[in-house]
C-alpha positions in Angstrom: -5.8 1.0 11.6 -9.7 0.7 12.1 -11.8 2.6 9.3 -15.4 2.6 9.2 -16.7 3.4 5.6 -20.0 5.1 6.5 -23.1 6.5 5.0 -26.4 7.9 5.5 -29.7 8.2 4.1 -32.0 11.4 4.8 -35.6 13.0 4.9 -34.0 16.2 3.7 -31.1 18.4 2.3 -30.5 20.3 5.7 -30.8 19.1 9.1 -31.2 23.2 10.0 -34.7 22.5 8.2 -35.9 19.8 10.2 -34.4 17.5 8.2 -33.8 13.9 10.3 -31.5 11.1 9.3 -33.5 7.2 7.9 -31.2 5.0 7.2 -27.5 4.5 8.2 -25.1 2.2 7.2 -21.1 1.2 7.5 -18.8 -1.3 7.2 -15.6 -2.0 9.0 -12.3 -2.1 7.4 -9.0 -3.2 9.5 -5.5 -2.7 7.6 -7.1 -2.2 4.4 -9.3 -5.6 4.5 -12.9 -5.7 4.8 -13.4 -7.6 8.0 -17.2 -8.4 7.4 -18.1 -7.0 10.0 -21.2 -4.1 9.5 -23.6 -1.6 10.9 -26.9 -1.3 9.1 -30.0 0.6 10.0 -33.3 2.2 9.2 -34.3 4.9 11.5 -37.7 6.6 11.6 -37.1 10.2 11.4 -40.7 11.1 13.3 -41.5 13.5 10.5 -42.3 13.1 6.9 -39.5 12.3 4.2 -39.7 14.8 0.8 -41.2 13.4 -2.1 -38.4 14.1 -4.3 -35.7 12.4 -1.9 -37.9 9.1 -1.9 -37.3 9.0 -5.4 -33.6 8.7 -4.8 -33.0 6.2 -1.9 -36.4 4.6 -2.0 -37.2 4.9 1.6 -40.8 5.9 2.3 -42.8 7.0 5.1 -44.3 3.7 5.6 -40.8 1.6 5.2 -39.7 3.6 8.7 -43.1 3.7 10.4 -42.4 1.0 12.6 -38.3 1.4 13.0 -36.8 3.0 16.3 -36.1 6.4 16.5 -32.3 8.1 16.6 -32.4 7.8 20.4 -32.8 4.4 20.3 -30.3 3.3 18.3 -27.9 6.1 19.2 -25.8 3.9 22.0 -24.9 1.5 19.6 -24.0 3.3 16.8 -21.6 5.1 19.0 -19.6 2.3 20.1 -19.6 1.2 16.8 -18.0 4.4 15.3 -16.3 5.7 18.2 -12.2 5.4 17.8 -11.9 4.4 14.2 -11.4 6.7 11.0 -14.4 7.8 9.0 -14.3 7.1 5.6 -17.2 9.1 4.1 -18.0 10.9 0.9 -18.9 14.2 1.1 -18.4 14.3 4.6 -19.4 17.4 6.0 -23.2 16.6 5.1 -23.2 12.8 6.5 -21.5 14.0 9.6 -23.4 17.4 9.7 -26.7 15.5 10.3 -25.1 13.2 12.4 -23.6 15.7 15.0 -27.8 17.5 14.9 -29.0 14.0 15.9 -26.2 13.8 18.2 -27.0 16.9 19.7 -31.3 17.1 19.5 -30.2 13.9 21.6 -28.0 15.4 24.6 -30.3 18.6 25.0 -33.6 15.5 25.4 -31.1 13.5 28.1 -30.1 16.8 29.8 -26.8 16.4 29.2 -23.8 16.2 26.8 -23.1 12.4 26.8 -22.7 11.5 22.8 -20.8 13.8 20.1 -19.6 15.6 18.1 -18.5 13.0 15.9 -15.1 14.7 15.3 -14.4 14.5 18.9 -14.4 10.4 19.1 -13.1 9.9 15.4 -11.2 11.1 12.8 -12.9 12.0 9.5 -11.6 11.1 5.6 -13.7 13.1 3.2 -13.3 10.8 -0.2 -15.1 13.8 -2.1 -12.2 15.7 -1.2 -9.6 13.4 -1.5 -11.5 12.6 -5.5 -11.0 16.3 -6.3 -7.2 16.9 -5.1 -6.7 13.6 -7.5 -8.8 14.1 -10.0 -9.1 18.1 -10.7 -11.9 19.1 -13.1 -13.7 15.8 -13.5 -16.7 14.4 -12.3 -16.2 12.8 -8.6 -19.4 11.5 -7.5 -19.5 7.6 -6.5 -21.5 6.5 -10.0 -18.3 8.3 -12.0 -15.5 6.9 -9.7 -17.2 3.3 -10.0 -16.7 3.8 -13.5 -12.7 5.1 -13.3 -11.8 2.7 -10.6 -13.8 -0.3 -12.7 -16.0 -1.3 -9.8 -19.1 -3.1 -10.3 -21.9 -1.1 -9.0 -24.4 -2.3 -11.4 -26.9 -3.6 -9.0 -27.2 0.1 -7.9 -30.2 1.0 -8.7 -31.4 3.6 -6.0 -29.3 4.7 -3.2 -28.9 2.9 0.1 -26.8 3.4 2.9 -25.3 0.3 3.5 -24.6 -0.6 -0.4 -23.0 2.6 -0.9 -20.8 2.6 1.9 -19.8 -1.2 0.3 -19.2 0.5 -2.7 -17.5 3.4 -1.3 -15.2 1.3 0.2 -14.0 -0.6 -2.4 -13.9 2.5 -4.9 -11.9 4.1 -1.5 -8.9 1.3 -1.2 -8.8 1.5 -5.1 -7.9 5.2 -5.5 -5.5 4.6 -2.6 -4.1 1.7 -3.7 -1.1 3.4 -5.2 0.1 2.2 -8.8 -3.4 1.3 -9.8 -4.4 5.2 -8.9 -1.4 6.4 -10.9 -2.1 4.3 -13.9 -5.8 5.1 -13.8 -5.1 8.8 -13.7 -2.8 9.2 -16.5 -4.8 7.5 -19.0 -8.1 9.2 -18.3 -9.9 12.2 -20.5 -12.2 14.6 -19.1 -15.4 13.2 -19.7 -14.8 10.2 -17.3 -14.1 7.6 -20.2 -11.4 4.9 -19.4 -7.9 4.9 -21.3 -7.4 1.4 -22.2 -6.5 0.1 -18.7 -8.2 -2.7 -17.7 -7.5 -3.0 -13.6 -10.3 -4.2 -11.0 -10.7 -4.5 -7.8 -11.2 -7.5 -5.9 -11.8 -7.8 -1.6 -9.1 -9.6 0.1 -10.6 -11.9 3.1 -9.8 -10.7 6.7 -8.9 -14.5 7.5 -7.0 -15.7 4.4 -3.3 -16.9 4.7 -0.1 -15.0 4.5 0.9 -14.4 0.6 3.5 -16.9 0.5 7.1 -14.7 0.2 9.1 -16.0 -3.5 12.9 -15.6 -2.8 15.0 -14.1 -5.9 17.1 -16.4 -8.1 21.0 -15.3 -8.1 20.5 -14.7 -11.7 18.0 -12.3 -11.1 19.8 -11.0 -8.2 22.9 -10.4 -10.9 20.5 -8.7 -13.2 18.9 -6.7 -10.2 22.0 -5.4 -9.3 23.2 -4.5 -12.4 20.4 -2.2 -13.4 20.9 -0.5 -9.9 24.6 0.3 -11.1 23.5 1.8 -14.5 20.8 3.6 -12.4 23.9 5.3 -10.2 26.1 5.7 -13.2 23.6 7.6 -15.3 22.1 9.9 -12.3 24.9 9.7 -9.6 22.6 8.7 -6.7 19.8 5.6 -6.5 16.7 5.9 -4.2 17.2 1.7 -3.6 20.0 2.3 -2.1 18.6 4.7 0.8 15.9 2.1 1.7 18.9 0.0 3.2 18.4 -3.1 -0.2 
């Protein structure tokens, strides 16, 4: 499965406002491995970026001067992103001033040629997906760096293609399954971590096959025998249906 972990970097709150997109970035995940693979770029919005959102990602009026506008870029980014699954948090704002650019686009070009993003890709909301886990807690990417135990200390403003690094490790941790179920039960509401001490480390695309380590018959013996006490004590074991 192809996933691109995306993020974006704006003038603005709302796109309905005038509000244009500066900075974009994604990285490519296949299977669940970071392949290395990237898409990273500043964009100049052809209007003026708000004081206070410069204070957030950095960007200023003079750092985009000189980049290509949305039109220019707007080929490429497509192919980049067309067919995989977006992996983005808070979704509906990325993609939201994604699908304006998308669409200020077609009505200059006369015609309907790129977008809506939701008709080329599927789209994984991580907010969302944070929430339904986590209920009542703080899920923005700073707090889930901190519950997943993922470095993000050279974070120090925003950016699009650092966050969407980040964001895809914190993503493969909360789906990682027994990590996410350990982390969750030992947590308190104000975020702070209960004693367990997991990370999270990026597998290579290209690294060898884990190398397979066949039972022992004692262990085999003892496997078996905890499967019986299993069936004894509950008259039914779930091993048994997956055909071991």
């Amino acid at each position: 499965m192809r996933q691109i972990v995306l993020d974006t970097e704006t003038t603005g709150i709302d796109p309905n406002e005038g509000h244009r997109l500066v900075e974009i970035g994604g990285v490519e995940v296949i299977n669940r491995r970071l392949t290395g693979r990237h898409y990273h770029q500043y964009i100049n919005p052809e209007r003026n970026i708000d004081a206070e959102v410069v204070e957030i990602h950095g960007i200023t009026n003079e750092r985009v001067a000189n980049e290509p506008v949305f039109a220019q870029i707007a080929d490429e980014f497509w192919e980049f992103i067309k067919g995989a699954e977006l992996v983005i948090h808070n979704a509906a704002f990325d993609v939201g001033f994604l699908d304006h650019e998308f669409n200020r686009l077609n009505q200059m070009r006369g015609e309907p040629r790129l977008g809506p993003v939701a008709s080329a890709c599927k789209i994984l909301d991580t907010l969302k997906l944070a929430r339904d886990m986590h209920p009542g807690q703080r899920n923005n990417l700073d707090a889930l760096c901190k519950r997943y135990d993922i470095d993000n200390g050279h974070r120090e403003l925003h950016g699009a293609l650092l966050d969407s690094e980040i964001l895809a490790d914190v993503y493969l941790a909360m789906t990682g399954g027994q990590t996410a179920l350990l982390l969750g039960a030992n947590e308190t509401d104000n975020d702070t971590e209960g004693g367990v001490d997991v990370g999270t480390r990026r597998l290579s695309a290209d690294r060898r096959p884990l190398r397979v380590i066949r039972p022992q018959n004692s262990e085999l013996d003892a496997h078996n025998a905890k499967l019986e006490t299993l069936r004894k004590a509950t008259g039914e074991c779930v091993w048994d249906r997956l055909g071991h």
